[in-house]
C-alpha positions as CSV (number, residue, x, y, z in Angstrom):
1,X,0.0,0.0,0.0
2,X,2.8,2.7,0.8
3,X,4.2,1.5,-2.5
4,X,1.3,2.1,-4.1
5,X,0.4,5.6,-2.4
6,X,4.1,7.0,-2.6
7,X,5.9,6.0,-6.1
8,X,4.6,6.8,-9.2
9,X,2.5,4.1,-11.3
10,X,4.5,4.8,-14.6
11,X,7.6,2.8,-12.5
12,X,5.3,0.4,-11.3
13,X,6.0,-2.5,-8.6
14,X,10.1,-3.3,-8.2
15,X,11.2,-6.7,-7.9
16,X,13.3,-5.7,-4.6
17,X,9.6,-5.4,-2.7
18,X,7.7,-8.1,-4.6
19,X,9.2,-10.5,-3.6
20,X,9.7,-10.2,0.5
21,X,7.9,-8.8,3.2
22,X,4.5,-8.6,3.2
23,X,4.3,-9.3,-0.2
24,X,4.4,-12.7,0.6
25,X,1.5,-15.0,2.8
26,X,1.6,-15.5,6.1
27,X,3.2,-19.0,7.2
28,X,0.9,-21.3,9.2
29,X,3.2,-22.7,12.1
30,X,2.6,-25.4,14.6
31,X,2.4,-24.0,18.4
32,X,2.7,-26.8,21.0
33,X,-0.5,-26.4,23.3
34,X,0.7,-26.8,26.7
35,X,4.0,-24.6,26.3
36,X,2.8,-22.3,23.6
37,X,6.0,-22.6,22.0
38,X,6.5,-22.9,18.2
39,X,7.6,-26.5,17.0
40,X,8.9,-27.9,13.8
41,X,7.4,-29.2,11.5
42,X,8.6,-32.7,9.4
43,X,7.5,-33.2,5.7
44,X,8.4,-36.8,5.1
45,X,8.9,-38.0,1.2
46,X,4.7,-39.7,1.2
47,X,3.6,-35.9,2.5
48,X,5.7,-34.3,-0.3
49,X,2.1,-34.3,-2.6
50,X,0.2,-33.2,0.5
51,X,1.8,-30.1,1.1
52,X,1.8,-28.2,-2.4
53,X,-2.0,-28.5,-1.7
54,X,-1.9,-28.0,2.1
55,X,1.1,-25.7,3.0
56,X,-1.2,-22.7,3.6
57,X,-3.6,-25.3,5.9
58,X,-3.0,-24.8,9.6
59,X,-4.5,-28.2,9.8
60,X,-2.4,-29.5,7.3
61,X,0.8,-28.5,9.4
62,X,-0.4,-29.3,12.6
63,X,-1.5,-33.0,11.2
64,X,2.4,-33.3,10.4
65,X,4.7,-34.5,12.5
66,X,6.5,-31.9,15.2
67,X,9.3,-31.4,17.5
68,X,11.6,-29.2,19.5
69,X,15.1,-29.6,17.8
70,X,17.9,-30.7,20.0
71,X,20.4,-28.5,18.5
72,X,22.5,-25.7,20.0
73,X,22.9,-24.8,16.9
74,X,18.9,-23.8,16.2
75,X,18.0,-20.2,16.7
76,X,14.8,-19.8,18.6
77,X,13.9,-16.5,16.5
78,X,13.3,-18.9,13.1
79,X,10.8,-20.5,12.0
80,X,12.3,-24.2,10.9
81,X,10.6,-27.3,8.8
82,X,12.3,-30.4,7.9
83,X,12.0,-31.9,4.6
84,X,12.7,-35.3,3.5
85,X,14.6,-35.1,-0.1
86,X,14.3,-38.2,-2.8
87,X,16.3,-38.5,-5.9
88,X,19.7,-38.4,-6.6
89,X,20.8,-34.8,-7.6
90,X,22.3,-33.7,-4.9
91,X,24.6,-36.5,-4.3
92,X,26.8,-37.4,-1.9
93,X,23.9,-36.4,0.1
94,X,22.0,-39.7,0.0
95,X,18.0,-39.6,-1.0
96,X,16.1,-40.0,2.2
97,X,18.0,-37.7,4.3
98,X,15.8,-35.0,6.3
99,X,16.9,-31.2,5.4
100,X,16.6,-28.6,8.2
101,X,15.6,-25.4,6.5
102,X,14.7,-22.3,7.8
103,X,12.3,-20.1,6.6
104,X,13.2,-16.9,4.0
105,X,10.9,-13.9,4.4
106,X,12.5,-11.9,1.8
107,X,13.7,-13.9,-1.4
108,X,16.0,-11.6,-2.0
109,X,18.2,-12.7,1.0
110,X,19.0,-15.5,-1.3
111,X,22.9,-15.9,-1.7
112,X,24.1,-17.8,-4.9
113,X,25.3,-21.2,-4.7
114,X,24.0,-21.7,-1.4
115,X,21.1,-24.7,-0.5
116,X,18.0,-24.0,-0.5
117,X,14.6,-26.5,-0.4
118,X,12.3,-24.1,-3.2
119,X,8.7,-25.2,-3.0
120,X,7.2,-24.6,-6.1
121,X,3.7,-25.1,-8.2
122,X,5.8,-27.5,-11.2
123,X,8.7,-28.9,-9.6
124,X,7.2,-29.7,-6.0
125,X,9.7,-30.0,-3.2
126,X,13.1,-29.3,-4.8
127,X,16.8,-29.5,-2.7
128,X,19.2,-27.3,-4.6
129,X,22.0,-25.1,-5.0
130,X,20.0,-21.5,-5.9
131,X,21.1,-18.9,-8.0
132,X,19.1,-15.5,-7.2
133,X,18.4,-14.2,-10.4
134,X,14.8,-12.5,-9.5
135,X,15.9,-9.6,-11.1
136,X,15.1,-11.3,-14.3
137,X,11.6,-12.9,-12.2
138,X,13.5,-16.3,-11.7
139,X,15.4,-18.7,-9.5
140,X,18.5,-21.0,-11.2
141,X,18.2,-23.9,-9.6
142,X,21.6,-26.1,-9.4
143,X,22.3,-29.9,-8.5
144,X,25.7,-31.2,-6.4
145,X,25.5,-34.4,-8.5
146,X,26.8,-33.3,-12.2
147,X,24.7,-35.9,-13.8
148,X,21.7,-33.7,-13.8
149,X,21.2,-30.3,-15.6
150,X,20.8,-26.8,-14.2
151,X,17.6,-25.0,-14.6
152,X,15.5,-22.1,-14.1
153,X,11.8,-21.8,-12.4
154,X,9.5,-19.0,-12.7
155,X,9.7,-16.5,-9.3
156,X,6.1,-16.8,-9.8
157,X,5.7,-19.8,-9.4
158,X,7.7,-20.3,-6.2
159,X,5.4,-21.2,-3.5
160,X,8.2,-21.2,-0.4
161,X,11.8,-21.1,0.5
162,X,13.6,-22.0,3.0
163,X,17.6,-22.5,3.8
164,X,19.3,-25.4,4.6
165,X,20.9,-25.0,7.8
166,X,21.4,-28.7,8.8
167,X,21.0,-32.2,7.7
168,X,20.3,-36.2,9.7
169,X,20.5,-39.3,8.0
170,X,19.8,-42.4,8.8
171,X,23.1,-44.0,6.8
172,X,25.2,-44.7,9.3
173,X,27.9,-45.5,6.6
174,X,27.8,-41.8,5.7
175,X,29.0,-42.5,2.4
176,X,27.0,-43.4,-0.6
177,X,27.1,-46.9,-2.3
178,X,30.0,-48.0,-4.8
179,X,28.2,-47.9,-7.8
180,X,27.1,-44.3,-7.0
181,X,30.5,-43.3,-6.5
182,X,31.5,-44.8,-9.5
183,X,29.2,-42.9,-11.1
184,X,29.8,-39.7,-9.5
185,X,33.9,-40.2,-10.5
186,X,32.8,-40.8,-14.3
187,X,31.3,-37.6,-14.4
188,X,33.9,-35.6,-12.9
189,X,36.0,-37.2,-14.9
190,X,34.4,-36.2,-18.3
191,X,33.6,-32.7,-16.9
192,X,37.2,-31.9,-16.4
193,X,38.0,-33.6,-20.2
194,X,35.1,-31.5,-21.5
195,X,36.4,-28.2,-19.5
196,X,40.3,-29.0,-20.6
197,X,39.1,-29.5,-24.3
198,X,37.0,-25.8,-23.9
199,X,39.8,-24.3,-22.8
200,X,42.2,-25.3,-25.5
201,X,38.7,-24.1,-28.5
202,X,39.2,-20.8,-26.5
203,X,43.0,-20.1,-26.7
């Protein structure tokens, strides 16, 4: 509204208020009824379908499980939710391990090359490496594994973002199996050919 009253129409809305603030909805948290605290929230792989239809539900969030989370670490001034990735893409973290992402306000507090879980209307529940290019109405959206191609999603389109601050998994092995790595050393392998043989087109 102050946007509205203040700056003239012919410059219309900027992208460095659209997308933060009170531009965006407000987020339906959990609240633990006895202490009144806030709690966080778990969005396991089988609820990933659930929430792109129920993340503005209150009784959606509170039907999900949630938890205080034991870590020093945690700042009690964010709001945090824990999302279980699937896939591949951003190996060596292994599919099935639970992200700890805290919620972003203001999309342009996005920093380049940094994780990020991106919610969004297409791609669902996405674990990346994010590229803030909003001034261009889009996120890049990056995988770890080189196997699988960068892209870019409409910012309208984004539902939610949050930052991954922490990670638990359940593979006690903490390493990912041999064929994976195999894998994974095949492609770095023919990325560095591929970047040796670019270099030598461009000199």
């Amino acid at each position: 509204m102050d946007q509205l009253v203040s700056a003239p129409l012919s410059k219309g809305i900027g992208t460095e208020t659209k997308f933060s603030g009170s531009n965006l909805r407000i987020l339906p948290i959990a609240i633990d009824k006895l202490s009144n605290n806030e709690k966080a929230t778990l969005v396991p792989v089988h609820a990933s379908a659930g929430y792109l239809n129920g993340y503005g539900d209150i009784e959606f969030i509170e039907s999900l499980p949630i938890f205080d989370l034991p870590y020093t670490e945690v700042s009690k001034g964010k709001t945090y939710r824990i999302f279980q990735i699937k896939g591949e893409s951003m190996l060596p973290i292994l599919p099935g391990s639970y992200i700890i992402g805290s919620y972003i306000m203001d999309w342009n507090n996005i920093k380049n090359d940094q994780l990020y879980i991106v919610i969004s209307k297409t791609e669902g529940i996405v674990f990346k490496r994010v590229l803030n290019n909003l001034k261009d109405q889009m996120l890049t959206l990056k995988s770890d594994n080189p196997e699988f191609e960068t892209y870019s999603i409409q910012a309208d389109d984004v539902l939610e973002v949050w930052k991954a601050e922490g990670m638990t998994t359940f593979e006690l092995n903490g390493q990912i199996n041999p064929s994976q790595q195999q894998i994974l050393n095949e492609l770095r392998t023919i990325k560095t050919e591929l970047n040796s043989l670019k270099g030598r087109f461009n000199t």
